[in-house]
Structures are given as C-alpha cells and as structure tokens.
TORZA-225438 format. One record per residue (C-alpha): z, y, x; residue number from 1; residue in three letters. Coordinates in steps of 0.2 Angstrom, whole numbers, m for minus. Layout:
# TORZA-225438
w | v | u | nr | rest
Z | Y | X | NUM | ALA
...
# end
This chain:
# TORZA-225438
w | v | u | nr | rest
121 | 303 | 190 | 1 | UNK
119 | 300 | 171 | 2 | UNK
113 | 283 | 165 | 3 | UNK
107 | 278 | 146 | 4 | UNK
107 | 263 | 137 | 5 | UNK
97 | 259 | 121 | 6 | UNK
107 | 260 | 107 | 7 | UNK
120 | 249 | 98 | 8 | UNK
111 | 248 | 82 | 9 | UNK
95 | 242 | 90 | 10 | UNK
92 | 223 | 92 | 11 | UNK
98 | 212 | 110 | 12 | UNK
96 | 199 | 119 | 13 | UNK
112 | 189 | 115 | 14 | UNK
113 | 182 | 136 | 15 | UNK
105 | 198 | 145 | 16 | UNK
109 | 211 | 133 | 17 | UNK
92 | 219 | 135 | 18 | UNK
87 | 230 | 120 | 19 | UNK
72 | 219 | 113 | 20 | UNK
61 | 233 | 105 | 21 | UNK
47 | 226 | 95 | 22 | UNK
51 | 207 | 102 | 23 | UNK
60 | 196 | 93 | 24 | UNK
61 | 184 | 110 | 25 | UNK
67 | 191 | 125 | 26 | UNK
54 | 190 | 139 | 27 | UNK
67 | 184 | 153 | 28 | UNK
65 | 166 | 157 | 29 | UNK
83 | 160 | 157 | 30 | UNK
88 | 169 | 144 | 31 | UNK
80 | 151 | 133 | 32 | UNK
88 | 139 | 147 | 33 | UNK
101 | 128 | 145 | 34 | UNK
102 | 126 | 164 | 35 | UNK
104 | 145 | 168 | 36 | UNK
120 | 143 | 174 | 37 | UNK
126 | 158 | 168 | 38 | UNK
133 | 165 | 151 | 39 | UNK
131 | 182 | 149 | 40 | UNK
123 | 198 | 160 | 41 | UNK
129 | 215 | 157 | 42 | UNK
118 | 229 | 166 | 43 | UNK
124 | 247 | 169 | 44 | UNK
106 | 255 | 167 | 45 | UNK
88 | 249 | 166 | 46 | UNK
79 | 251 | 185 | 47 | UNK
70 | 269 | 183 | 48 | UNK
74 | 285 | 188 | 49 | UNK
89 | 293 | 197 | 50 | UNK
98 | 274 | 196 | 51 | UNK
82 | 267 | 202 | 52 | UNK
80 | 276 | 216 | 53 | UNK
99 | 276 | 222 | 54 | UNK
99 | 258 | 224 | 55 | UNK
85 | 259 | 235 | 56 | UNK
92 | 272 | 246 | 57 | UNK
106 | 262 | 250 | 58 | UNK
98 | 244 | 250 | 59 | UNK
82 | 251 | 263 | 60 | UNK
88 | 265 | 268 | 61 | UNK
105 | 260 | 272 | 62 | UNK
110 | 278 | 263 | 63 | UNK
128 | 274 | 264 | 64 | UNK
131 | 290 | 252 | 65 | UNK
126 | 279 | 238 | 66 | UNK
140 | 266 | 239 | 67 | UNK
152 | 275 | 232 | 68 | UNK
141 | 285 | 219 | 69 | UNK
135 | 267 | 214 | 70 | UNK
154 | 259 | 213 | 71 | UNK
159 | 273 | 204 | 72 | UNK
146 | 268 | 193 | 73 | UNK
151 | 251 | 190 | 74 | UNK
169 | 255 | 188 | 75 | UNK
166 | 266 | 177 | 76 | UNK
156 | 252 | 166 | 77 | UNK
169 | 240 | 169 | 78 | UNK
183 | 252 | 162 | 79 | UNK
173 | 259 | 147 | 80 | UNK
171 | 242 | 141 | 81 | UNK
185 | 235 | 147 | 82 | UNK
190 | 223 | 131 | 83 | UNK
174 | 213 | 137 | 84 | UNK
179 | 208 | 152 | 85 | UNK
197 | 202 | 147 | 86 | UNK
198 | 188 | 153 | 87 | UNK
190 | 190 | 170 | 88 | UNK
200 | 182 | 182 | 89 | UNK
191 | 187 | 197 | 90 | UNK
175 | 197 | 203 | 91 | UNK
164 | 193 | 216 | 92 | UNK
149 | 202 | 223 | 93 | UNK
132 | 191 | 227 | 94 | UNK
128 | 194 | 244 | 95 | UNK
113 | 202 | 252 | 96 | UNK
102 | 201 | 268 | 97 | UNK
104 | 210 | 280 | 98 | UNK
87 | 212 | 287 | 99 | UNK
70 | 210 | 278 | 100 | UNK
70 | 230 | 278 | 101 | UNK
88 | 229 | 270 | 102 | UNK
101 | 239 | 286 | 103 | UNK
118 | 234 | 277 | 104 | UNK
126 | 223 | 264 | 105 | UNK
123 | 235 | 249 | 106 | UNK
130 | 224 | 238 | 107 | UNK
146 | 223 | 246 | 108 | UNK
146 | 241 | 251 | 109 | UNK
146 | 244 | 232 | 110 | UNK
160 | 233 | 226 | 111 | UNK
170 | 238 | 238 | 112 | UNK
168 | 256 | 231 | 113 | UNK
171 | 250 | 215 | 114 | UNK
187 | 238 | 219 | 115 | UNK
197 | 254 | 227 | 116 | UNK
195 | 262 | 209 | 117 | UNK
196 | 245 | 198 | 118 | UNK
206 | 233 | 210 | 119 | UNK
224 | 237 | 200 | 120 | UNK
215 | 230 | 185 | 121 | UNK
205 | 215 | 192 | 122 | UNK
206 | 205 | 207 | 123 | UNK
190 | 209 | 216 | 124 | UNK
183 | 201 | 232 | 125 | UNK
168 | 203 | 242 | 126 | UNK
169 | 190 | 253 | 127 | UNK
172 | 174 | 243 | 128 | UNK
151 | 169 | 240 | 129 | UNK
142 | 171 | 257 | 130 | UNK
125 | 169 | 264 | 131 | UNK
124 | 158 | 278 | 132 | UNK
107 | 161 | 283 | 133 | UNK
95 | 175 | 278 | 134 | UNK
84 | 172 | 264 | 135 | UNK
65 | 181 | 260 | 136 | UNK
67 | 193 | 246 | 137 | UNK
63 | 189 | 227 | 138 | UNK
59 | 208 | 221 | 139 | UNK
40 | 209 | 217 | 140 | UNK
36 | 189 | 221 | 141 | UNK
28 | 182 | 203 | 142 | UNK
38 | 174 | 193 | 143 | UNK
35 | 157 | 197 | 144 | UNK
37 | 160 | 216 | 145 | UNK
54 | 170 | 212 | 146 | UNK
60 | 153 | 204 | 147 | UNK
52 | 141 | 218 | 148 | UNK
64 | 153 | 232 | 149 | UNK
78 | 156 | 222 | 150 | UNK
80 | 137 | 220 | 151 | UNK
76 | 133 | 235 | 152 | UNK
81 | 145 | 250 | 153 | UNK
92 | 155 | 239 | 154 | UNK
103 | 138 | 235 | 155 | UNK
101 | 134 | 251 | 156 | UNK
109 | 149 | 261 | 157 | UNK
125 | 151 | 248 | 158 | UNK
142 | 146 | 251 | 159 | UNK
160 | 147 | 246 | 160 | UNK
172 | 153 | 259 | 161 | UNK
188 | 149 | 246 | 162 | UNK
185 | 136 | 234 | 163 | UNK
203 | 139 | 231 | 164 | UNK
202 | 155 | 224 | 165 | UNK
187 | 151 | 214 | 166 | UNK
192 | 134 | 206 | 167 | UNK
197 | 133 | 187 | 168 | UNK
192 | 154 | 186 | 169 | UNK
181 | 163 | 176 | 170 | UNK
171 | 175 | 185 | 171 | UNK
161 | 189 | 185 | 172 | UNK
146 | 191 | 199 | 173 | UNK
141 | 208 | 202 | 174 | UNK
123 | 214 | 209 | 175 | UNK
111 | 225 | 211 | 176 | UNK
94 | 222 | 200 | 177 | UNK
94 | 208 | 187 | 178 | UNK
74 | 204 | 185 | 179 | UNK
76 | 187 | 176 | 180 | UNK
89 | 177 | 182 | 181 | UNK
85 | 165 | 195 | 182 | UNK
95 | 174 | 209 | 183 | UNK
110 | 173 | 196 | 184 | UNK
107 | 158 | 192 | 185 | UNK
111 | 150 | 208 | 186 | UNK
125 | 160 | 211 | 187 | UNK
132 | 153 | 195 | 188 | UNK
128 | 135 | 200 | 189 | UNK
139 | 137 | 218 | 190 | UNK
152 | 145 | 209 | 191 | UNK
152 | 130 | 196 | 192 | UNK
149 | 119 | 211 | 193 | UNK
164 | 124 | 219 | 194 | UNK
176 | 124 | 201 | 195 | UNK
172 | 138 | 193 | 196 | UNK
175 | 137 | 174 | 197 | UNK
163 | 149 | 169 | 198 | UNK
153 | 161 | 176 | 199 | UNK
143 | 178 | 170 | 200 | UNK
135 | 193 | 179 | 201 | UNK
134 | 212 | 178 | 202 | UNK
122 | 223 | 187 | 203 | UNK
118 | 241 | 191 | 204 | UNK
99 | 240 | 183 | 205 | UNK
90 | 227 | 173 | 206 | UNK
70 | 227 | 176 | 207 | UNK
62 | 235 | 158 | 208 | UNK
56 | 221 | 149 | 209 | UNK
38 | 219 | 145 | 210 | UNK
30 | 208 | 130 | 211 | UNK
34 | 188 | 131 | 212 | UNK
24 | 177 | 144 | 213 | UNK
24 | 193 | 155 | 214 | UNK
35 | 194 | 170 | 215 | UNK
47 | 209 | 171 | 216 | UNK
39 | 224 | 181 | 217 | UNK
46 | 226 | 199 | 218 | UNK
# end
C-alpha cells in the first residue's frame, strides 16, 4: 500500500499538519482552540483510496489482515520521521467500540502490529486509556453533534488504568481517522487529567479538508 502526502513546500496547518491549499485558516475547529487539549496531529495519509478503504475493512469488517499492514504503516511513519517524535516517552492507542458495526478493537489490533516493530525504540502500550462503556460513533454526525458526544459520552466512558505510567510523561495517542479533533481532544484531557505533561496525536488518515465553516467530509 503506497500513501502520499502534500508536499513540504506547500503551506500547513501549524497543530494538524494538514496541507491548507488555497486557505490561509485551517477549516478544523480546534486547530484555533486554546482548550484542544492536544499540541500537535501528525497523519500518515489523508482518508481516500487504498488507505481509506483498509481501515474499514478492519474497523467493520473485522479483516484482521489489515492490522498488521496498517501497523506496518504506522511504524513505518514513526521511524521515517523519527527526530519528531524524540522525546516521546510513551505511546498509547485511543480505544475503540466494540460494537456499533465495529467486530474488534481495531485501534488496538493496529498498535499492536506497530509496537512488535517500534517497541525497542519506544515504550508502547495499548492498554493504558480504556473505554468503560461503549459510546455511539462520531464519524458522519455534523459537526456540532461530534462536539456535543465527544464531550459528553466520549469523556464520560474514558479511563486510565495506570496513572502511574502516565503521570509527568509526554505522550503520543495514536488513532484511526482524525476528522477535527474532538475525539482527541478528550483523550488529551484524561491523559492531562491523570498527569500527563503533554500530549499530541498521530493517525492513519485525516479527513480532506474542505473551505472554512464547512465541516470535514466523512
């Protein structure tokens, strides 16, 4: 599977690294927030194509042929631009539902593919952030309702098993789909919750951007 990015020379979005075309202000909510939570998001790809439709062989499908083709992917990210992610003391995966349409922890299944070809160079662990009850999916809700779940049942269902391992860290919270933050963002407010100095994300695929005051397409 071969994934492209935009090119260096082209202008980004300083939090989500999204290549901004003819925009000038990146169309992703939080990007503008002071209460995000989060620092940074790195992506691997944008959601189309071969990528696209990978992640949703394993997230609906439960393919489990895609976990180690999509850890690959992310190790392979995490190595090529290793220099960035220095001083990462820990990654940890955000955890999924397992229902809703969605047969495994996909998530999960992906960093642990990743973590047998990374884990030497970075402590990685999948079980640290946990959901404690299931919560409805975000992909394809309009924005508004995205932020209204994500603040509430998503806050709601997440837990630290080890506050210990997460406390006075800087982490790194790996997904799937990065559409405009919210789900991050709460992942970045229990992290902080529990001790977390600071926190930033990277994902398989970011949702292409469309024009400001449009939400990402899903």
């Amino acid at each position: 599977m071969t994934v492209t990015e935009g090119g260096g020379s082209e202008q980004r979005c300083q939090v989500c690294d999204a290549v901004l075309g003819p925009w000038r202000r990146c169309p992703n909510y939080w990007c503008h927030r002071d209460d995000r939570g989060f620092d940074t998001v790195w992506a691997v790809g944008e959601h189309r194509g071969e990528l696209r439709a990978a992640i949703a062989a394993l997230k609906y499908r439960g393919d489990r042929r895609f976990g180690p083709v999509l850890g690959r992917l992310l190790a392979e990210f995490l190595l090529e631009r290793a220099p960035i992610f220095d001083d990462v003391d820990l990654i940890v995966g955000t955890p999924g539902t397992v229902g809703w349409s969605r047969p495994c922890d996909h998530t999960g299944e992906i960093l642990a593919a990743a973590r047998r070809l990374v884990g030497h160079l970075w402590r990685v662990d999948t079980d640290v952030l946990a959901k404690t009850e299931a919560t409805r999916p975000l992909m394809g809700a309009a924005a508004g309702l995205r932020r209204l779940r994500a603040a509430g049942e998503v806050r709601a269902s997440l837990a630290v098993t080890d506050p210990g391992a997460v406390e006075g860290r800087r982490i790194l919270a790996v997904d799937d789909v990065f559409t405009d933050g919210s789900t991050l963002r709460e992942v970045a407010g229990v992290l902080r919750g529990a001790g977390a100095s600071a926190v930033s994300g990277l994902v398989l695929a970011r949702q292409p951007l469309g024009p400001p005051g449009r939400r990402p397409s899903s």
